[in-house]
N, C-alpha and C positions, 0 to 999 in steps of 0.2 A: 394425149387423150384426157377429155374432162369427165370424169365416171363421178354421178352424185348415186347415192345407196337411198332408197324411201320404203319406208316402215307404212302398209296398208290396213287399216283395223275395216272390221266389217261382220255380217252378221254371219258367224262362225264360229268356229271352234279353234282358231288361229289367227295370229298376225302376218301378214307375209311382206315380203322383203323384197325388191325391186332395184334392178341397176340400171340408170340411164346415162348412156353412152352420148353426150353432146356430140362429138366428134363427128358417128356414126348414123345419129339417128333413132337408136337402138333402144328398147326397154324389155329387161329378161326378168324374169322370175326366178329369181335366187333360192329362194326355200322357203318353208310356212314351220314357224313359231307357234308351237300348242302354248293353247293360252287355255283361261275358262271359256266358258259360251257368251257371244256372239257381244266379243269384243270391238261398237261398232266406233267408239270414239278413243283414242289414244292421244296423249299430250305429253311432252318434254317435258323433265325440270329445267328452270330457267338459269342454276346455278349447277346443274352437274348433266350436261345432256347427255351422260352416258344410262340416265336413270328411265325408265318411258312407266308413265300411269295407264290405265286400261280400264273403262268401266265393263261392267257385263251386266248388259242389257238385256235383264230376264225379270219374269214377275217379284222375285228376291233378287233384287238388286245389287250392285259389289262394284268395288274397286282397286283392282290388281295393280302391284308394283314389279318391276322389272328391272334387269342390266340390260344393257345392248352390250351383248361384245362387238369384239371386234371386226366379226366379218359382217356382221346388223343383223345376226339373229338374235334373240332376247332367250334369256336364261331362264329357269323351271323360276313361279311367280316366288316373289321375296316374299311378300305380304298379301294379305286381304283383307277388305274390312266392309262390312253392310253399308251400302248408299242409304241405308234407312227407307225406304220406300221401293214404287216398282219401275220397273223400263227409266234407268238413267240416261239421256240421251248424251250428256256433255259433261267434262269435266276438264277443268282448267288446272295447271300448277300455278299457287301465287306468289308475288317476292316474298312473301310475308314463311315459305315454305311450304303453308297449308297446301291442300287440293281441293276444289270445289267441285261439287258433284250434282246435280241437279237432275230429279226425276220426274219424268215427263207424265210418268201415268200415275202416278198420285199425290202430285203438285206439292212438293216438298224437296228438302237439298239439306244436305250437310257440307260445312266449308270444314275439312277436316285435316290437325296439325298433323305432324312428322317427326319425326324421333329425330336427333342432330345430324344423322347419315341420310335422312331425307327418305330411305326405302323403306321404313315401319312408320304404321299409320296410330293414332294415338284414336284408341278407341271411345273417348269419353264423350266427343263432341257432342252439340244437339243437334236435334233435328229443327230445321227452320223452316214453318209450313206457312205457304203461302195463302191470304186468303181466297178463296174463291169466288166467283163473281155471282149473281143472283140467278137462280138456276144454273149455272152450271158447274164447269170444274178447272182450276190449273192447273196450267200447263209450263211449266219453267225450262226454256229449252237451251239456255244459252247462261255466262258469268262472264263477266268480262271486269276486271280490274282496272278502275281508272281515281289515279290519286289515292285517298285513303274510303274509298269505298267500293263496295263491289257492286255493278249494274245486273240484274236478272230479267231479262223480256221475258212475258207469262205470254204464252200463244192461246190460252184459255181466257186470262183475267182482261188482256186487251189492256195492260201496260208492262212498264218497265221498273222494278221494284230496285228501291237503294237500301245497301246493305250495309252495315257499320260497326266496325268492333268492335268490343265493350273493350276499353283499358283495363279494367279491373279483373274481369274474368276470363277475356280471351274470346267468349263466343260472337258470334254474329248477330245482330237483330236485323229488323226493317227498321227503317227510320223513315222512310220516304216513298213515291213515287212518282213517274214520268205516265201520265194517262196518254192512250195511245186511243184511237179511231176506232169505236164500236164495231166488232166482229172483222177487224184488220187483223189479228192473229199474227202481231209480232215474233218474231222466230228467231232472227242475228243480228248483231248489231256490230259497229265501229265507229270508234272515235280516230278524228285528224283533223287537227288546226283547230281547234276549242267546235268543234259539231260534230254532233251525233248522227248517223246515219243508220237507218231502219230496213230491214226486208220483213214485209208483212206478208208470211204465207199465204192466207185466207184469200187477202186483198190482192196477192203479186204485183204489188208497189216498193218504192223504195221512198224512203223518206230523210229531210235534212233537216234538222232544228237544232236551236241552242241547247248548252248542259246550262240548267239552271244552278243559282244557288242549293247550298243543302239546306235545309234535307227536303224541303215542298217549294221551289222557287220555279216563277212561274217561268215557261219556254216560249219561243217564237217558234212554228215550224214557218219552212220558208217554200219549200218543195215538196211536194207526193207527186207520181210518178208511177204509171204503169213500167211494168217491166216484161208485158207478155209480150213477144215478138209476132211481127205481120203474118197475116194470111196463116193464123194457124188452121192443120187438119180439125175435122167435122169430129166429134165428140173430145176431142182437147179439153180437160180438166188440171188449169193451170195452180201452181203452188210455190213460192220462189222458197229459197230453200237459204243458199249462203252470200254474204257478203264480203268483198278483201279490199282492204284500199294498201297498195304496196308502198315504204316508206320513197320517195322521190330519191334517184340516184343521177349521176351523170349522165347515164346511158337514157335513164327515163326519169325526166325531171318533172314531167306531168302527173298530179297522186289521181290518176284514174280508179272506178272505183269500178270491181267487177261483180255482176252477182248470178247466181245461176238459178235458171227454171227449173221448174220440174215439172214436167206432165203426165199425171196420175189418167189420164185416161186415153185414146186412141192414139198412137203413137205411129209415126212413119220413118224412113230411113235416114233423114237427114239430123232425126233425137233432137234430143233440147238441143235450150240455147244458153251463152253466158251473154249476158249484157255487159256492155260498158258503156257509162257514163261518165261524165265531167260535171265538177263541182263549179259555177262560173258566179263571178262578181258577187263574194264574198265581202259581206257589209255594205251593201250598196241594195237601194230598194228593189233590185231585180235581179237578187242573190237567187240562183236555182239551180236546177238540177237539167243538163242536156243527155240527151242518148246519143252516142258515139257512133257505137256497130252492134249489132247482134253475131254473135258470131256462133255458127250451129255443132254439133259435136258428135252426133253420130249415138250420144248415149242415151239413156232411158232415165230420167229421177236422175239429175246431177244433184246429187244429197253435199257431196263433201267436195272442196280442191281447194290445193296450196300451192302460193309461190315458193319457187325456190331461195333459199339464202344465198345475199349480196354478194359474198367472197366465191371466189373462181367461175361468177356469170352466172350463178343461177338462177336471180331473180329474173333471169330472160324467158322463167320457162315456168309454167303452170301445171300439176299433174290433178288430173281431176278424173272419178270413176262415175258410172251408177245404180243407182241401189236395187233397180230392176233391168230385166232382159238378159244378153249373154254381150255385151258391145265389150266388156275389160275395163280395161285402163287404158286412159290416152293422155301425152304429154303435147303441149302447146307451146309456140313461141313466139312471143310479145314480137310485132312487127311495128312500123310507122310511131316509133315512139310508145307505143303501148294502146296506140288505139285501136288495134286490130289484134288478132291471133291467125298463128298456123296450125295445125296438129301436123306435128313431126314421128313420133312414132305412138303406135298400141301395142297393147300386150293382150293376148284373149285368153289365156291360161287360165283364169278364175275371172268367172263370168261378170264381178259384182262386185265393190269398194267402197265402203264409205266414208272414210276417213285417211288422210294421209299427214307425216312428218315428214319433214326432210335432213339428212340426216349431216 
């Protein structure tokens, strides 16, 4: 039997804990970890993954530190420390140790260090405010660590802000940005093979251009791309939400790039969908972006999903929730090379998911 254990955050007053039985088919509901409120993003440390972060997404914003023991319940919180602002939507752990923390509803983030054990949060950091665009407000919904800077997409500001550590004092500044497509509402990003790849909520496109020099060097985009799938129902109010490009293995040597919808308004049985695309002729004047498959999911708002980790097959397998309706969790398996999916098993125990680890 192949049993992977996956750690659920979401909007709650818990983490909850999941076993997926490859073998079987199977995904059960282990038990729910009291956390703070509505713990909707959790991240691994990248050097001790028995450690999990936890923002708590409330108007006082925060970010919790945890153990996983051993059976993948997480321990009463190590640490807490203010996100500085409100409704934190993401936070990442980076080499560097810090945690980055970014909040959605009053367009500011803290990247904040770690005591040597990684589970205490060093409280002095600054607040990094984004600024906001002319009438209106940022939105920073995402960090993403690439080389010695950190990338932030403003889903408000309609770009991608580069961030850069002072040698001297540790903290963060702006140094740069990535301008993005007026009222595109940048949301997730990923980098593979030197290009950037965009999901623009506003827009529900997906986008492929160059990383420029630092800190203002100009980009090529090469592809935009809807990502709403055909014949959608009559009041459909589309949102694209995440993007994953999986590192290329044996089994799947293709880096297909998956991203999921979300539809905020009339909703039918068949739920969103995840797209995938292919990234094709790369450096050649008709470098773009193709659609694969749409493949539908039965969920409401697919906000959050992750591959599994390479060792013992799990990158075979995607578990993805959604943020509304009562559909659970459902686990998918990469077919035809990765250009399709199955759903192999759901769990309907807890109606709603937004975030997952694997553990």
């Amino acid at each position: 039997m192949v049993a992977f254990k996956i750690l659920a955050g979401g909007y709650d007053v818990f983490v909850a804990t999941y076993l997926f039985n490859s073998d079987t088919s199977s995904l059960t509901l282990l038990g729910k970890s009291p956390t703070g409120s509505n713990p909707s993003w959790i991240t691994l440390n990248p050097q001790n993954r028995s450690l999990l972060y936890a923002v708590n997404a409330n108007p006082s914003g925060a970010l919790q530190s945890f153990v996983i023991n051993p059976n993948a319940s997480l321990s009463s919180p190590l640490d807490i420390v203010s996100s500085g602002g409100s409704g934190p939507a993401f936070a990442t752990a980076l080499s560097t140790g810090s945690v980055a923390v970014m909040n959605y509803g009053t367009g500011n983030g803290r990247i904040i260090p770690t005591t040597s054990q990684k589970s205490e949060f060093v409280t002095s950091a600054p607040l990094i405010t984004f600024p906001p665009p002319s009438g209106g407000v940022s939105h920073p919904h995402m960090a993403l660590e690439h080389e010695d800077e950190v990338l932030v997409p403003d889903l408000g500001g309609d770009t991608i802000w580069r961030l850069k550590e002072n040698t001297t004092s540790g903290a963060y500044f702006i140094q740069g940005s990535l301008p993005q497509p007026k009222g595109s509402g940048p949301r997730h990003i990923a980098i593979f093979n030197d290009r950037l790849f965009t999901v623009h909520e506003l827009a529900s496109t997906l986008s492929v251009q160059t990383i420029p020099p630092q800190p203002n060097g100009t980009s090529t985009t090469f592809a935009t791309v809807s990502i709403i799938p055909p014949n959608p129902p009559a009041g459909a109010l589309w949102a694209g939400a995440e993007v994953l490009i999986p590192a290329p293995t044996a089994k799947f040597p293709v880096p297909y790039i998956y991203v999921s919808n979300r539809n905020k308004g009339s909703q039918t049985a068949r739920g969103d969908s995840i797209a995938i695309f292919e990234h094709v002729n790369q450096g050649k004047p008709n470098e773009g972006l193709v659609l694969v498959k749409q493949v539908f999911t039965g969920l409401d708002q697919v906000r959050g999903m992750e591959f599994g980790n390479e060792a013992h097959g799990g990158d075979e397998f995607l578990i993805a929730g959604g943020v509304a309706g009562t559909a659970g969790v459902i686990v998918l398996r990469r077919t035809e090379g990765g250009r399709n999916m199955e759903i192999v098993a759901r769990n309907l125990d807890i109606p709603t998911r937004t975030n997952f680890v694997w553990l």
